[in-house]
N, C-alpha and C positions, 0 to 999 in steps of 0.2 A: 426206576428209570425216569417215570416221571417228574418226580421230586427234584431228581439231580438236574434234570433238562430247567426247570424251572428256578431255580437257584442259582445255577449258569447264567439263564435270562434273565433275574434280580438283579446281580453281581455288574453283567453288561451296561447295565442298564442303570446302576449307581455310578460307577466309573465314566459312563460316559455323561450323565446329568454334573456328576463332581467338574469333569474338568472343563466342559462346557462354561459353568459358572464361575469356574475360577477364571478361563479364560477371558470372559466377560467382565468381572469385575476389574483383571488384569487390565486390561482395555482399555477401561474408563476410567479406571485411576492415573494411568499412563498419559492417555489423550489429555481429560477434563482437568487433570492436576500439575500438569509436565511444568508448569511454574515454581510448584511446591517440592522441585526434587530433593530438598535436602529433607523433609520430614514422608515420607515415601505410602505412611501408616498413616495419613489424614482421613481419608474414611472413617477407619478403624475408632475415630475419638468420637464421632456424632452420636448423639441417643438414637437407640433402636437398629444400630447399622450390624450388630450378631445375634442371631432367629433365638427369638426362645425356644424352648424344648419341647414347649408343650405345642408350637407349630408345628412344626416337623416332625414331630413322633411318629405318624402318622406315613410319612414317607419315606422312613428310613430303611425299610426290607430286612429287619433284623442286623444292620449291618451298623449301630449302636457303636462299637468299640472301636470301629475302624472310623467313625466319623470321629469321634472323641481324638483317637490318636492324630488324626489331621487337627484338630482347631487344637491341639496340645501345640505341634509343631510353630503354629500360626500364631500362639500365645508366646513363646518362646521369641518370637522376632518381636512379636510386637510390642514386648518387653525391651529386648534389649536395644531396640530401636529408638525408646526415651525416656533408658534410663538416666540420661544425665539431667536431662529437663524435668524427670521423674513425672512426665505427665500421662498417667494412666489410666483417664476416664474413660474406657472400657473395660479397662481390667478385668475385674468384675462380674460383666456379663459374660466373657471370654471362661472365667473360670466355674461360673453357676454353671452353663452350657455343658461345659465339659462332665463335670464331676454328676451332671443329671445323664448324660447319655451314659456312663462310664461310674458308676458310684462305689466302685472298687480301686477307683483311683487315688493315692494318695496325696502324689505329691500335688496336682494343684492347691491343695489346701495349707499344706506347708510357703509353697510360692506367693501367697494371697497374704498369708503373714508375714511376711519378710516385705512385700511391696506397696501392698495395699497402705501403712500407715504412712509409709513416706510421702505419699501425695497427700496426706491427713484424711484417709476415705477410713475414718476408726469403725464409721458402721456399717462399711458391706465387709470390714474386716472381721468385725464380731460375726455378724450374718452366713460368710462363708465358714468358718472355725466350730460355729453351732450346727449347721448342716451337717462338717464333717465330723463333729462328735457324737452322732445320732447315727452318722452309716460307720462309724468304724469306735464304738464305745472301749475299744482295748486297746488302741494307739495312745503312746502317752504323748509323741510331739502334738499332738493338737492342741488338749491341754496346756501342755508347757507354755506354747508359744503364747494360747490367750491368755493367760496368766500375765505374762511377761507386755503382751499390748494395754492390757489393764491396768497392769501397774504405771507401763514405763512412759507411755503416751495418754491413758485416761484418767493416771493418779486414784483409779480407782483400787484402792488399797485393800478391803472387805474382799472382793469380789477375785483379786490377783489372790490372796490366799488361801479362800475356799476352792481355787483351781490349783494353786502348787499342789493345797492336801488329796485334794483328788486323784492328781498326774502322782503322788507318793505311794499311791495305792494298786496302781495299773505295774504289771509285771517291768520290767527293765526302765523303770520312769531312773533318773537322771537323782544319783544319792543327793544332789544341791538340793532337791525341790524343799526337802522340809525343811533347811535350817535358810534358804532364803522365806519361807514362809514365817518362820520365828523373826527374822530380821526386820519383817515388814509390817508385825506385828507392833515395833518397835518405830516404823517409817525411819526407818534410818538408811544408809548409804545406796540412796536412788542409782547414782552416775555408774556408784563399785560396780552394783551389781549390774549393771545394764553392760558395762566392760564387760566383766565374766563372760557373759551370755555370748558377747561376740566373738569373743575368742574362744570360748568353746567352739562357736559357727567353722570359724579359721581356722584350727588346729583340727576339725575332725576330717577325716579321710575321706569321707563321704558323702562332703558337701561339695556341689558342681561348683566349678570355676568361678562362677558367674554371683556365685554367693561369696565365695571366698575374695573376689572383688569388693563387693558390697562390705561384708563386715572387714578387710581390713583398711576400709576408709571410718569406718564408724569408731572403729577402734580409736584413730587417727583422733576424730570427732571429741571424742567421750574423753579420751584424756586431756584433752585442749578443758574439756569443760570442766575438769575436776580442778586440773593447775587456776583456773581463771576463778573458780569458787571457795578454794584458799587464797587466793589471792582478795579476793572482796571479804573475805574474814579477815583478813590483817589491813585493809583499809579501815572497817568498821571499828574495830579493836583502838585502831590509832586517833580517829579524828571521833568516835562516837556517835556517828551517821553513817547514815549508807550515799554511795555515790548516785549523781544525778542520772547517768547515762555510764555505759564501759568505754568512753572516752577518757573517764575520769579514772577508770583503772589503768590506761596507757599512757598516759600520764605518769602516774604515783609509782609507775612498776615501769619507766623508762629503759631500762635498762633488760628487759627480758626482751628476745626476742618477738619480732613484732608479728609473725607466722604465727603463734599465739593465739593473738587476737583474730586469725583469720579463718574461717573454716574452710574444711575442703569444697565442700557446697557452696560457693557465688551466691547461688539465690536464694541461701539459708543464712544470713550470718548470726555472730554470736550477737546476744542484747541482754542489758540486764533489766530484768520483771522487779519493777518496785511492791509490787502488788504479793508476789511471793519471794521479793527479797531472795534471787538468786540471779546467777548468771545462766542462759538458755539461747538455743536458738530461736529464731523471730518464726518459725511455724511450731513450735511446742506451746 
């Protein structure tokens, strides 16, 4: 009886500190920011404004999962709240928190790879993916996915293959891993394969909305970028140079649709990299 009386008084007693604080921050965000109404989540971007874990530990009353599943919910907005701006500099800490209070949790760590590289954050992307491959060693999206940010955003080629052979070896890993591993062996069809990957995202059944979003603008993306890098091999081919800028492919390729040359992302667009001699977005 005592136990239970006291667990009751835990339970009161987080509930009422949670919404006290929520109400509080609600407050002052409303008050101190009501200028800022269209980004709602500005707190949310400043360093140090979500507790680490190892502060609160200490006050949590064993109630670990149920805080977890709040800063989940909390993570979920404050995603989709900029995902167009893609600007996620808490992310991060949002998803360290979570997956320390809750390390049974998976999907934050799948959500971490999907978002994290789009704002170019590649190393809390590495960072969270290596946590969750240490508390869940038999998941193969973990793997998969680092594999897939090593290869496709850090061209790190060594390192994306010793992760597909790994994720080949973890029960129900994805039959693609080894023969994109042979592929990359070879560094060959980057863009193909980063297609693949999305449309796999798109056609499974069990990816949330909000993904199925995401990749099928990437999709969108990735074949603009393939058409636009045949396209610079038939300029090369032709004049025996490479073009100064992809002005000089809108130009020579007049006649193709000009949507094309445009990406879905505004504040990504296409450029072409003299330095690796391809056609890319201006943050790869």
């Amino acid at each position: 009886m005592k136990n239970l009386k006291k667990t009751i008084i835990g339970l009161l007693i987080s509930i009422f500190v949670i919404t006290t604080c929520g109400g509080v921050i609600f407050y002052s965000k409303k008050k101190i920011y009501s200028h800022q109404k269209e980004n709602f989540f500005l707190l949310d971007r400043m360093p140090g404004f979500i507790p680490k874990y190892d502060d609160i530990r200490y006050v949590l009353l064993g109630y670990d999962n149920f805080i977890a599943d709040l800063y989940w919910l909390r993570t979920i907005q404050f995603a989709g709240s900029n995902a167009r701006s893609m600007n996620f500099e808490s992310l991060y800490e949002y998803l360290d928190l979570i997956t320390s209070l809750d390390n049974a949790f998976k999907a934050p760590y799948i959500h971490g790879a999907l978002l994290l590289p789009l704002a170019g954050d590649y190393k809390n992307t590495i960072k969270i993916l290596e946590k969750g491959m240490k508390a869940h060693p038999d998941y193969w999206e973990i793997p998969w996915n680092m594999a897939f940010i090593k290869y496709y955003y850090l061209e790190d080629y060594e390192g994306a293959i010793e992760l597909y052979e790994k994720c080949s070896k973890i029960p129900n890993c994805l039959k693609g891993a080894t023969s994109i591993a042979n592929n990359l062996k070879q560094k060959t069809g980057r863009y193909e394969i980063a297609l693949q990957e999305w449309q796999r995202i798109y056609e499974d059944d069990s990816s949330p909305e909000s993904q199925k979003d995401l990749s099928k603008d990437k999709i969108i993306e990735l074949t603009k970028l393939i058409e636009l890098n045949k396209m610079l091999k038939l300029y090369k081919d032709k004049y025996n140079q490479s073009p100064e800028s992809i002005d000089d492919l809108k130009n020579e390729f007049s006649k193709v649709p000009e949507e094309i040359f445009e990406n879905t992302y505004e504040h990504n667009p296409f450029v072409y990299d003299s330095k690796k001699d391809t056609v890319k977005t201006l943050l790869w």
